[in-house]
N, C-alpha and C positions, 0 to 999 in steps of 0.2 A: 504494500500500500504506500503509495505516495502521498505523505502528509503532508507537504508543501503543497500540493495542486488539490487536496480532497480535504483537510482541514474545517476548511469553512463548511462542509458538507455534513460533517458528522456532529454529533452531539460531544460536548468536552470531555465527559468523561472515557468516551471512544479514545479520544486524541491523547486522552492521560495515559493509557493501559498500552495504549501502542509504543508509545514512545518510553513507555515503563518505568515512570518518576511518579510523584505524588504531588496532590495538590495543597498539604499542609507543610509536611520534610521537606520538600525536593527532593535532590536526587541527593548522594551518599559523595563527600568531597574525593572518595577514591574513582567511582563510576564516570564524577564530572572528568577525574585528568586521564582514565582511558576513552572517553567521549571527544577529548580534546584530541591526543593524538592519534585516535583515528579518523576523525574530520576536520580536522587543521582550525586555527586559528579563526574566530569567527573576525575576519577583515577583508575584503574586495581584493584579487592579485594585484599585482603593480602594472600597470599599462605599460605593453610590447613596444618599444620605438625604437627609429634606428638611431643609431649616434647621433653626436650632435654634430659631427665633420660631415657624417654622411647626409644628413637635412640640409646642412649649410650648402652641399655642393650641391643638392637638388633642385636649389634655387638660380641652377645655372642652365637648368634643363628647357631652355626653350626656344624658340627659334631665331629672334631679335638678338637674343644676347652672344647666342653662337657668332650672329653675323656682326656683334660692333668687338667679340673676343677676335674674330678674322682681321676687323678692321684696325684691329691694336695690334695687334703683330704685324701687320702690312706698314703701318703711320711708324712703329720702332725699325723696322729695319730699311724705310726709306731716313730715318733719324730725323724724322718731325714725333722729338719725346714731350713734348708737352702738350699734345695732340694726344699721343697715346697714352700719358699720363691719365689725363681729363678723363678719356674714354676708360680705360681701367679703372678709374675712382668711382666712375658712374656705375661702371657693373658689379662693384664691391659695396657699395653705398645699396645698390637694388636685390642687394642678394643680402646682406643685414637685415636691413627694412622686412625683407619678406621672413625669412627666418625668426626673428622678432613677431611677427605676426601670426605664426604656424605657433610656435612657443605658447602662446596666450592662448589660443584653441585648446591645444591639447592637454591646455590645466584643465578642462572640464575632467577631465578623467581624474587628476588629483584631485578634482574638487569634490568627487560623485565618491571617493577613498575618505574624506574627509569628514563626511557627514556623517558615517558610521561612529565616528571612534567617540566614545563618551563613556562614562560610567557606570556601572549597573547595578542593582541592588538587586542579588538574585540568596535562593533561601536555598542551603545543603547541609546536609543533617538537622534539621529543625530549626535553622539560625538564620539570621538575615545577617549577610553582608558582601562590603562592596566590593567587586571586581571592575578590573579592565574589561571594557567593552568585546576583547578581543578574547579573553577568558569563557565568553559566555558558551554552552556548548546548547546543544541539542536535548531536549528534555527538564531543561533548566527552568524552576518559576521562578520569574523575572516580577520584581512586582514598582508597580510603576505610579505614581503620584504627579501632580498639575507640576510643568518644568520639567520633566524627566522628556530626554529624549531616549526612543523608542535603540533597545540593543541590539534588536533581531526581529524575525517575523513573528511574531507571536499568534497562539491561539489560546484567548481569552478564557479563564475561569472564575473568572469574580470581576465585578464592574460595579462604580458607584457614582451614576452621574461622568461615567468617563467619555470625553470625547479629544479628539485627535486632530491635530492640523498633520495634515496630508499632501499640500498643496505642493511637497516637493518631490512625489511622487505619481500626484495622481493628476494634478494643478487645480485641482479643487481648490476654492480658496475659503470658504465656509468649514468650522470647524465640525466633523464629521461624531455622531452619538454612537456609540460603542455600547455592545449589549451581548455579553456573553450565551446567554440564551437562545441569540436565535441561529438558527441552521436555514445556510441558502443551499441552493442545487449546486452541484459542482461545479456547471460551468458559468459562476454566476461573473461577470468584471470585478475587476479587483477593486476600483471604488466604492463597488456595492457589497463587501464582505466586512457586514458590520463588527462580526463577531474576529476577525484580526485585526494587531494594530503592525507594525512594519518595520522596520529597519529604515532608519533614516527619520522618522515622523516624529512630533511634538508633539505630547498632552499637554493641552491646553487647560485641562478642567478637569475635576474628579479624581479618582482613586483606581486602582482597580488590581490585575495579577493575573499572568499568563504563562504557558509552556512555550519556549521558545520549539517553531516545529523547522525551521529553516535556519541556518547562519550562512556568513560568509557569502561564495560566489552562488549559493541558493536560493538565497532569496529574491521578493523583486525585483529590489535597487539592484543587486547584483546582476538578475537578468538586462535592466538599463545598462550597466557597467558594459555588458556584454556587446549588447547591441551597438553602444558608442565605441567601444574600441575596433569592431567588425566591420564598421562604415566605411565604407569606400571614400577617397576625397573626389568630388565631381567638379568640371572646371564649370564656375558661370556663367553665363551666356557672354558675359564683357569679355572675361577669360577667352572662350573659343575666338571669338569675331579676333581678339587682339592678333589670336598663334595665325588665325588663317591671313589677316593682315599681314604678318609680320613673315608669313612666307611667302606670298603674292609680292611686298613689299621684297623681298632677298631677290626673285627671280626677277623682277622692273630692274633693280640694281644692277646684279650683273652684267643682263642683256644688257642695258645701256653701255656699261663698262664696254664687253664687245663689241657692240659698235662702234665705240667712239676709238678705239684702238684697230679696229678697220679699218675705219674712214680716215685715221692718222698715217695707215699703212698706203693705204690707194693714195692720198696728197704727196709721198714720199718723204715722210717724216721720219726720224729715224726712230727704232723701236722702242731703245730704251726711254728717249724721250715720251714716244707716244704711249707706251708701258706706264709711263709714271703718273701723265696726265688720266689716264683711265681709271690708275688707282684712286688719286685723286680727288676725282668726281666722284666713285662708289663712297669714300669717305664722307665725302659733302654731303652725300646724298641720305647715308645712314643716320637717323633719330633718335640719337645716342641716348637723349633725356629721356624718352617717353617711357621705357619698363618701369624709369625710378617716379616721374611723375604719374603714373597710374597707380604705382603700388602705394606710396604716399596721399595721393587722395582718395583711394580706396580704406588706405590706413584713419586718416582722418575723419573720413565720411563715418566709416563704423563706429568708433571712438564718441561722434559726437550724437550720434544714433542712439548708442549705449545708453549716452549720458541723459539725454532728452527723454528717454525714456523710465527713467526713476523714479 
């Protein structure tokens, strides 16, 4: 039986006997630390990323910046360096900027690790007292009072006027009435499972006392955890138009390059000459600001989005 997904299903005393602790003792302080090390620490995994060199260079990956990294090594070995200086500043500057910006997303994941870790007052061998949030196992009654954030997923067996801010899970924002008593169907939303409170959630009001039937990466939050780390990153619509711009933009360049080192060739110019003017112009021609001016008012825009919005 799946106590995490059927919980809310059953009557509590069900959910006592399965998970084989009591609703007065708890569990027995030897059971909680084989509980513990066979279901690891009740805390979220730490989010998969790659290094921070390998991010940094991934902000090199596109097709604009290939073509002004081409046009710095073209502008240093005709030794116009402060030409390629410039240009090299720009793609170090637009590759900070964006790595800086990747960085601050991917706190959601510390931040989703963050909201678990609190204190708990859970009861083994007849006793109340307090653990690390991370301590809490499986079968543990966890008993909970207005201010207490929520240790694990709980399923409710005593409630007194208990209700639950949820909003960081469910975005409810109305503080939700908890009621041990009642049994929904199994596959009821998890907003409407009066009778759990959650890993991650705030009592707001009341009293009350539960069996933790989930920790860790099992619980909801945990499933959120899951899902945010599993996301794919999608480019935005501005993102694509910019890469297809910016290759449209590389092959106008070129070709023109070509031609004009043609047309240099048929006048009877001599090559190197005509070689250099061609380079030249693809130089002139490439937008050296735009990756960093995009990412910087993309940067700002968000930023002032954020803030507007509080």
């Amino acid at each position: 039986m799946n106590l995490v997904r059927d919980g809310h299903g059953l009557p509590a005393v069900e959910v006592v006997l399965g998970l084989g602790t009591d609703t007065d003792a708890g569990l027995t302080a030897a059971e909680a630390r084989q509980r513990l090390e066979r279901h690891g620490p009740n805390a979220l995994p730490p989010a998969r990323r790659p290094a921070a060199v390998v991010r940094l260079l991934r902000q090199l990956h596109h097709p604009l910046v290939y073509v002004l990294l081409a046009a710095a090594l073209v502008t240093g070995l005709l030794g116009e360096y402060v030409d390629c200086g410039v240009i090299v500043g720009v793609v170090v500057l637009n590759a900070v900027v964006g790595f800086v910006q990747e960085s601050q997303a991917e706190g959601a994941l510390d931040g989703l690790r963050a909201l678990v870790r609190t204190r708990a007052r859970v009861v083994r061998d007849g006793h109340a007292q307090v653990v690390a949030s991370e301590d809490v196992v499986p079968g543990d009654l966890v008993v909970l009072e207005a201010g207490d954030k929520v240790p694990a997923d709980l399923r409710l067996v005593r409630s007194s006027r208990l209700s639950v801010d949820e909003s960081a899970l469910t975005g409810e924002s109305v503080p939700v009435d908890k009621d041990e008593a009642v049994v929904v169907p199994a596959g009821t939303p998890v907003a409407d499972r009066r009778n759990l409170a959650y890993s991650g959630t705030l009592v707001t009001a009341g009293s009350g006392a539960g069996v933790a039937v989930a920790t860790g990466a099992a619980t909801e939050l945990g499933a959120i955890h899951r899902l945010v780390g599993a996301a794919e990153s999608l480019a935005t619509p501005l993102a694509a138009k910019l890469a297809s711009f910016s290759r449209l933009l590389t092959v106008a360049i070129l070709a023109l390059a070509a031609v004009t080192f043609a047309v240099g060739l048929i006048r009877g110019q001599g090559g190197a000459e005509t070689f250099t003017a061609a380079i030249a112009l693809a130089v002139g021609a490439i937008p050296e600001g735009l990756p960093a001016a995009v990412t910087i008012t993309l940067a700002i825009g968000g930023r002032g989005w954020r803030a507007g919005g509080r």
